[in-house]
FITI-661605 format. One record per residue (C-alpha): x, y, z; residue in three letters. Coordinates in steps of 0.02 Angstrom, whole numbers, plus 50000, padded with zeros to 5 digits. Layout:
N
XYZALA ...
This chain:
451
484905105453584UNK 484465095553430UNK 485305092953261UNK 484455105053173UNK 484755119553277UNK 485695135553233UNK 487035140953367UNK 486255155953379UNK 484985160453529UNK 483295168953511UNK 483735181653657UNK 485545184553609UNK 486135202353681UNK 484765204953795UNK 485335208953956UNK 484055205154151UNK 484635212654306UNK 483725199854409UNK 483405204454567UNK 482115188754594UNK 482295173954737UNK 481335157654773UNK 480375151354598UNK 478985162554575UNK 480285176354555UNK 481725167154492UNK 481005154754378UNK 480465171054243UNK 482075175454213UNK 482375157354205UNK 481635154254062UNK 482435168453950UNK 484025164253995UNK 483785145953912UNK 483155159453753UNK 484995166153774UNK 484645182353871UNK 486175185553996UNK 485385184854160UNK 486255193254298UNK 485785185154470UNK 486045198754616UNK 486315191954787UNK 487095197354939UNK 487575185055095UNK 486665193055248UNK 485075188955144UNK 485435175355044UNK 483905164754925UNK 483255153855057UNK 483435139654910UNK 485065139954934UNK 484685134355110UNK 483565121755064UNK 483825103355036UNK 484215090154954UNK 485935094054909UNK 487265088454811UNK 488485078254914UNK 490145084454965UNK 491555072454881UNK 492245066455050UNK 490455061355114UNK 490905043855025UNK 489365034755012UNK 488275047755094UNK 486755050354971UNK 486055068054869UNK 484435066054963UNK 483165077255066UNK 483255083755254UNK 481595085055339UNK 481335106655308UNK 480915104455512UNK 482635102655568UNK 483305114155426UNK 484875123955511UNK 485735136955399UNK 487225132855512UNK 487405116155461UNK 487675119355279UNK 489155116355220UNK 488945126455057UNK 487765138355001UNK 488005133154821UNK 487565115354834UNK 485685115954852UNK 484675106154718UNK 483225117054697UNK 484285133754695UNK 485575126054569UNK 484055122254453UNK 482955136454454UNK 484475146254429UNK 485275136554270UNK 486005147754156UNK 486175161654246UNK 487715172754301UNK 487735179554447UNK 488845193154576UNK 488685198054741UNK 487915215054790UNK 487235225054957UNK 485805232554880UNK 485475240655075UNK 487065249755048UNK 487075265854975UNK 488645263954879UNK 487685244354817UNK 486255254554747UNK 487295266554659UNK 488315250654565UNK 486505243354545UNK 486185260254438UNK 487855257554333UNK 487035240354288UNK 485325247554243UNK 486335255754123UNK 486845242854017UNK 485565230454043UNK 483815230153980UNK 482605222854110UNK 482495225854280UNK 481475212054385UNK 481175209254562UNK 480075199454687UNK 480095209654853UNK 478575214754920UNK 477905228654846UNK 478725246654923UNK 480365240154929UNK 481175246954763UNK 480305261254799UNK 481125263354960UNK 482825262254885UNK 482345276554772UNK 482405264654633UNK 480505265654573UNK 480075263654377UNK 480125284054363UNK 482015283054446UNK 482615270554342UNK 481865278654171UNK 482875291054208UNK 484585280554209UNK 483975271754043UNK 482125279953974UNK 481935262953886UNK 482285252854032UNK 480885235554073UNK 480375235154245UNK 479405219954312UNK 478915219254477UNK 478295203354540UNK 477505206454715UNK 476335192754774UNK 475085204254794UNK 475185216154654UNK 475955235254690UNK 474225243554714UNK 472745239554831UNK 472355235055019UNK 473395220855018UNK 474815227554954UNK 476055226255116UNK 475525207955119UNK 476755194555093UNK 476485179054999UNK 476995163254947UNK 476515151054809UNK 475335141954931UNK 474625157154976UNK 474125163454836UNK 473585145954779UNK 472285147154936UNK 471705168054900UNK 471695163354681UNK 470455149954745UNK 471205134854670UNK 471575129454864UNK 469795128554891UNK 469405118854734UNK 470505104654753UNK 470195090354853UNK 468525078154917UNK 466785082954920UNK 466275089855086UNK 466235086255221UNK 468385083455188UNK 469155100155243UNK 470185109255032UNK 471875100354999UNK 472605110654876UNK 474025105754788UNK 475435099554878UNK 476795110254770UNK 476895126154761UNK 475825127154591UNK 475745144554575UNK 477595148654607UNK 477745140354422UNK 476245148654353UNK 476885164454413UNK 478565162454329UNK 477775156354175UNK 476765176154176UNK 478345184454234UNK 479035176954068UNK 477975178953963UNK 477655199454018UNK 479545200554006UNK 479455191953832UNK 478185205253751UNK 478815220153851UNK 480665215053754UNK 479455212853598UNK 478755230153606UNK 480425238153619UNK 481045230053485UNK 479345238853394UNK 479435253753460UNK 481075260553555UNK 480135261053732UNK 480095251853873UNK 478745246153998UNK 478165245654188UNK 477395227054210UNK 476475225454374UNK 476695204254366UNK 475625198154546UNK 475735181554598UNK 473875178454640UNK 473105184854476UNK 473705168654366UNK 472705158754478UNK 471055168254470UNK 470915161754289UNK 471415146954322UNK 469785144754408UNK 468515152554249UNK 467215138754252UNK 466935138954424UNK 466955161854429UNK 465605158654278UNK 464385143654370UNK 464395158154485UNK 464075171954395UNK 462785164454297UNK 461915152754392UNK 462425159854583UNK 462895141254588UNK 464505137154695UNK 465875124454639UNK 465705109454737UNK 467555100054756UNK 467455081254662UNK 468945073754727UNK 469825063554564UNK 468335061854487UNK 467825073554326UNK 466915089554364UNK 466465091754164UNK 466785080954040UNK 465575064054081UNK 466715050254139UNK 466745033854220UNK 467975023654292UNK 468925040954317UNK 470035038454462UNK 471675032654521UNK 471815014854569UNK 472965004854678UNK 474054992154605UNK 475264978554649UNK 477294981054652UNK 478734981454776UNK 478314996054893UNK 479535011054839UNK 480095018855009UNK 480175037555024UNK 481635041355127UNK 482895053055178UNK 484415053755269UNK 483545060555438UNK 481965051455407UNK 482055035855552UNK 480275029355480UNK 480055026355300UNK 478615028255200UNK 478145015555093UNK 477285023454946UNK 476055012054849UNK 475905011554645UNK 474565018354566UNK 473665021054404UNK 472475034054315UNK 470935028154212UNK 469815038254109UNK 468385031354012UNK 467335043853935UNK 466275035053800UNK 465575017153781UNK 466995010053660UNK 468435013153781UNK 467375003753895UNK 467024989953795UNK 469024988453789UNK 469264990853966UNK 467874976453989UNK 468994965753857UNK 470654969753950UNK 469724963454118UNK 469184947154048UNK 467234952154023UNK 466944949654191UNK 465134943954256UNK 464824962354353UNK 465174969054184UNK 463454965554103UNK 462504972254252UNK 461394986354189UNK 462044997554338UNK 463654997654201UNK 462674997754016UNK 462905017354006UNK 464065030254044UNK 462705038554133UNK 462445025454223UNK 464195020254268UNK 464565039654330UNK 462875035154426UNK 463585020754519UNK 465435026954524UNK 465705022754699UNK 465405003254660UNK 466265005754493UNK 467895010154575UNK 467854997754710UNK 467784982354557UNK 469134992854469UNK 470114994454601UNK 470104976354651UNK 470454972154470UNK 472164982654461UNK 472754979354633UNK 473864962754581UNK 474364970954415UNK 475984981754396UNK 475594998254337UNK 476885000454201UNK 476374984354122UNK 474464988154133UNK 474595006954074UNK 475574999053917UNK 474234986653896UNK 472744997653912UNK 473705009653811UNK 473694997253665UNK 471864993653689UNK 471355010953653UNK 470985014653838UNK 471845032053940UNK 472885028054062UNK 474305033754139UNK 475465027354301UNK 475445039454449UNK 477335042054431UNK 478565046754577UNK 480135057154550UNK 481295043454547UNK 480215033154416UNK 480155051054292UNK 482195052654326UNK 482535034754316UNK 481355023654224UNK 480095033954109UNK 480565031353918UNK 479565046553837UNK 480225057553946UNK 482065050653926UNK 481835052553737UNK 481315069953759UNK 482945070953866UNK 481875083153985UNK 483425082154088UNK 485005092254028UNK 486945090154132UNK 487705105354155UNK 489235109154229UNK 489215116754377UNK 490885126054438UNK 490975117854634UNK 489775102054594UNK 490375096754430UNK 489205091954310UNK 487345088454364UNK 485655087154278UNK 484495100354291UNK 482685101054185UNK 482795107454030UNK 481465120353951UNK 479705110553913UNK 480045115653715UNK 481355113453573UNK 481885125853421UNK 482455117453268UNK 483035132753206UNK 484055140453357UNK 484725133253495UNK 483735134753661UNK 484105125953795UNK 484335128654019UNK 486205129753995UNK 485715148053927UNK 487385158453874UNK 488415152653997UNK 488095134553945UNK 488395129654134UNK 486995127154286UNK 486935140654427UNK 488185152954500UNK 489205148954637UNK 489125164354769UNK 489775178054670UNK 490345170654531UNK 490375180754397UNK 490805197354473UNK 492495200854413UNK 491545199554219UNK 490245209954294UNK 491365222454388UNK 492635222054284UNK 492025220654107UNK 490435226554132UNK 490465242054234UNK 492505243554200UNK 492955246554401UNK 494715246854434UNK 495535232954555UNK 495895246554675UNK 493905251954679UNK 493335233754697UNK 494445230954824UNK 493895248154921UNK 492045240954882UNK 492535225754976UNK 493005233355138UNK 491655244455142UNK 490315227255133UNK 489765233854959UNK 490295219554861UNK 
C-alpha cells in the first residue's frame, strides 16, 4: 500500500466461495482477494491441498537453527509433517484469504455449501470436470439457490469435449497448449519446456480476469454468468506466431534455443560469468549444486554494438567483417557467443549488467531466488514482497500483487490483512456469523464429520 491510497478496496463486499486447490485454481481467487473480495477457502482434511503438503516450510520454533528450506518432493511423506499450515507455497497462494473446514462428500457438507451460495456471489472450483455435477451442484442447481449466482469452473480440460474426464496439471497443459514443444534447442535436443509450472499462473491470471468481468456484468445488468475457464486454452495463444507460420505458410516452428526467433539479434544469449559459486541446497540434499552466474545480452541494431564493442575494449576480432553487420553477426552466432562468452566469464554479473546498462546496451543478470529476495534493488523498491501475519507462523513475506492503486488500497493481505488460513480458521465467522448455526448444530455437525 502506498501513500496515496484510499482505505477503501476495489472489491469491497464481494463475496468467492472458493472451492479451488494447487495455483491454477487457487491463484484466481487470489488475486481478487488482494482487490478486497472476501474469499472463502473450503477445505476438508481427508483431502487436503496437496500444497499444504509440499515443501519448503516455515520452521517450527524449537527446530533452533534448523533452516525454512526445501525437501527433495521424492521423499515427500505426508506423515512427516508436522503442520499442515506451515507450507510456503500454500501460505502464499492463499494470502488473504479466509478459510473453514467442510466435507463437501457429505450430504449434510453440501447442504451448508448451499447456505453459503446464498450469501456469496461467486462460486469457483478446479475439480475435473463432472464433479460439481455429481454433487448435484451444477450451474442450473445453484441458479436456483441464488439466480444471479457466478460460477467458474476451472477444469484442465474444459467441461465439454473428448477429453473432458482427463486430468491435468500445469505441465500438462504446457505440453498439449504447445508451448512444451516450443521451448528448448534446435533439433536434434529432445522440447524442454519450462521448468515451472507456467501455465498454472497463466491459468489463474484467466480465472481472474473471467471472474473480474463476470462481477462487472452483474454490476451492469443484475445477472450472473457460467464461465467455462480451461487450463490449456491460455496457452494455445500463447503460441499465435507459430499457429499462423502454419496456417499460412504450412511452415512448422523450429525451436531456437535462447536465441531470437523474430526480432534480428546478435549476441542474444546468456553468458557465463565469474563469482563465488551459489550452492543450491536443501536440508536432505547430501550433494550440492553449485549454480554458476549468468547474464542476458541482446543487441539488436549496430549502435548497441558499437557500445558493447567499447565496453569490451575494441577488441581485434571485433573489426572482422564476419561481425560488420547484424546480419552477419546472427550469421556467425555460434562464434559470436563463444568470444562473448569468454569475454564475461571473469566479470561479475551485477557489476557488468550495471555497466552495460549505462552504455546503452540490454542486459540483464540471470537471477536466482535468493538474489530477487535478498539482493535485487528494483525489486526491493517495488517492495514486491509484503509480511503478513500469519496466525501459527507469525509474520512472513509473501509476494505482493504485480500492480499498485494510488487511489485504493490493493494489496495480498486482502480483507483480512493477514497471509493464509490455518486449517479451519475462520469457521466460527463463517458458521456462526455467516450462516448463524447455533453452538449446539455445529457441535452436532462435528460428530457427524460434516465440519
Amino acid at each position: 500500500m502506498n501513500q496515496w491510497s484510499d482505505p477503501v478496496r476495489p472489491l469491497e463486499g464481494v463475496r468467492i466461495a472458493d472451492l479451488t486447490w494447487l495455483l491454477a485454481g487457487a491463484g484466481g481467487p487470489r488475486l481478487l482477494a488482494s482487490l478486497g473480495a472476501e474469499v472463502i477457502r473450503i477445505e476438508w482434511r481427508d483431502r487436503l491441498d496437496f500444497l499444504r503438503y509440499m515443501p519448503p516450510f516455515a520452521p517450527l520454533t524449537n527446530q533452533g537453527t534448523e533452516k525454512a528450506g526445501a525437501m527433495e518432493l521424492a521423499g515427500l511423506d505426508k506423515s512427516s509433517v508436522k503442520s499442515v499450515n506451515r507450507a510456503g507455497y500454500f501460505n502464499d497462494i492463499n494470502a488473504g484469504k479466509k478459510g473453514i473446514s467442510l466435507n463437501m462428500g457429505h450430504p449434510k457438507g453440501r447442504e451448508l455449501f448451499k447456505r453459503l451460495v446464498a450469501v456469496s456471489d461467486v462460486v469457483v472450483e478446479a475439480f475435473t470436470a463432472e464433479t460439481m455435477r455429481k454433487w448435484g451442484l451444477g450451474y442450473e442447481a445453484l441458479r436456483e439457490i441464488k439466480s444471479d449466482i457466478i460460477y467458474v469452473q476451472q477444469p484442465g480440460w474444459g467441461y465439454k469435449g473428448p477429453y473432458v474426464k482427463f486430468a491435468s496439471y500445469g505441465p500438462i497443459a504446457q505440453a498439449v497448449s504447445g508451448l512444451t514443444e516450443q521451448s528448448g534447442l534446435p533439433a536434434p535436443y529432445p522440447p524442454a519446456g519450462w521448468g515451472f509450472s507456467y501455465m498454472d499462473w497463466s491459468g489463474a491470471y484467466y480465472c481472474a480476469l473471467t471472474m473480474l468481468c463476470a462481477i462487472y456484468y452483474k454490476k451492469r445488468t443484475g445477472k450472473g454468468q457460467y464461465i467455462d475457464c480451461s487450463q490449456v486454452e491460455p496457452g494455445i495463444y500463447m503460441t499465435g506466431s507459430a499457429i499462423l507460420d502454419y496456417v499460412t505458410n504450412g511452415r512448422h516452428y523450429q525451436r531456437t534455443g535462447n536465441r531470437s526467433p523474430f526480432k534480428p539479434a546478435a549476441p542474444h544469449g546468456a553468458y557465463r560469468c565469474a563469482g563465488e559459486d551459489r550452492v543450491l541446497s536443501s536440508p536432505s540434499t547430501q550433494h550440492p549444486t553449485p549454480s554458476t552466474h549468468w547474464i542476458a545480452i541482446a543487441v539488436t541494431n549496430d549502435e548497441e554494438w558499437r557500445a558493447l564493442v567499447r565496453e569490451m575494449g575494441d577488441p581485434a576480432w571485433t573489426r572482422n567483417e564476419k561481425f560488420a553487420t547484424l546480419a552477419a553477426r546472427i550469421h556467425n552466432q555460434d562464434e559470436l557467443d563463444r568470444l562473448i562468452g569468454e569475454w564475461t566469464q571473469n566479470k561479475d554479473p551485477f557489476a557488468l549488467q550495471e555497466r552495460l546498462q549505462q552504455a546503452g546496451v540490454p542486459a540483464g543478470v540471470c537471477q536466482t531466488a535468493q538474489d530477487r529476495v535478498e539482493r535485487d534493488p528494483q525489486l526491493q523498491h517495488l517492495q514486491w514482497l509484503i509480511p503478513l501475519l500469519h496466525s501459527e507462523i507469525g509474520t512472513w513475506p509473501v509476494k505482493d500483487v504485480p500492480f499498485h492503486f494510488t487511489n485504493a488500497t490493493v494489496n495480498q493481505g486482502g480483507p483480512t490483512e493477514r497471509a493464509a488460513p490455518c486449517y479451519g480458521e475462520d469457521s466460527d465467522y463463517v458458521y456462526g456469523e455467516l450462516l448463524k448455526l447455533t453452538t449446539q448444530e455445529r457441535a452436532e455437525l462435528e460428530r457427524e464429520g460434516v465440519i
